[in-house]
C-alpha positions in Angstrom: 192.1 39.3 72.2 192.7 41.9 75.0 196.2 42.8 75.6 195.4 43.8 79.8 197.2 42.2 82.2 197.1 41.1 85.6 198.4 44.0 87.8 201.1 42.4 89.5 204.7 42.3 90.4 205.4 39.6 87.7 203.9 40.8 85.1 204.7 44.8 85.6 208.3 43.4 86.0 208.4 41.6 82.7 206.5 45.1 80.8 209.2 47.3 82.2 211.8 44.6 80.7 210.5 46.2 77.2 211.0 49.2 77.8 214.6 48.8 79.2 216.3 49.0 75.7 214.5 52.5 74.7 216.4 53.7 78.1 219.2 51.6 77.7 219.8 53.2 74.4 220.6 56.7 76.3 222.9 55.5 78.7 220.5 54.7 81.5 218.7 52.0 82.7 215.4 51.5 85.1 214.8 49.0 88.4 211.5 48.2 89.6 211.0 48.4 93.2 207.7 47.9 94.1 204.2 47.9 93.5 201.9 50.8 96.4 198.7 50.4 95.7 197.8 51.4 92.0 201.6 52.9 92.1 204.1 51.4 90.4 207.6 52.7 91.8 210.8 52.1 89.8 214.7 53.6 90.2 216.2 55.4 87.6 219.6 55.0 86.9 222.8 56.0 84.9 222.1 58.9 83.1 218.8 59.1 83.5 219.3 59.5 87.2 219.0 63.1 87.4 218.4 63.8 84.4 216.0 67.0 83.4 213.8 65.0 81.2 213.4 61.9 83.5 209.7 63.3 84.6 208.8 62.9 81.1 210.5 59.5 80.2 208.6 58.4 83.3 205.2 59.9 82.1 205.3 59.6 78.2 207.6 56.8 77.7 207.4 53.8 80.5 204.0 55.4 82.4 202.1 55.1 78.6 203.5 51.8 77.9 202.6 50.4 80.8 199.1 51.6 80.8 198.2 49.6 77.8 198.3 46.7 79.9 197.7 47.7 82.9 195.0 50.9 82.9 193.9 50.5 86.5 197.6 51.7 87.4 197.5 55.4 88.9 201.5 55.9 87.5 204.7 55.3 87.6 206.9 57.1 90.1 210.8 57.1 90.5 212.0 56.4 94.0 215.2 57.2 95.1 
């Protein structure tokens, strides 16, 4: 059983709802905002709003996640 999903705003919305808790856990949180073509564009907030390392939380951390199930997205980029 394949584990790819539709690419849609559903469905991206309930994925980043599992990664919440990992950025949760660090005193920040994430928003989705919307979906740009293969783009998926999220806010970053509390402390990872600024934050030197939120490049690579966005690449390694909710960008690889959602991949798995979505591998036609391009990335994940954080709008202000």
């Amino acid at each position: 059983m394949s584990d790819i999903l539709a690419f849609n705003e559903e469905n991206v919305r309930a994925k980043l709802e599992e990664v919440r808790p990992m950025l949760q856990a660090d005193g920040g949180d994430i928003e989705f905002v919307a979906i740009k073509d293969k783009v998926v564009q999220v806010r970053l907030q509390g402390s990872c709003s600024g934050c030197a390392f939120a490049a690579m939380t966005l690449q390694f951390g909710v960008e690889k996640s959602l991949k798995k199930y979505f591998p036609d997205m391009e990335r994940v980029e954080n709008v202000q």
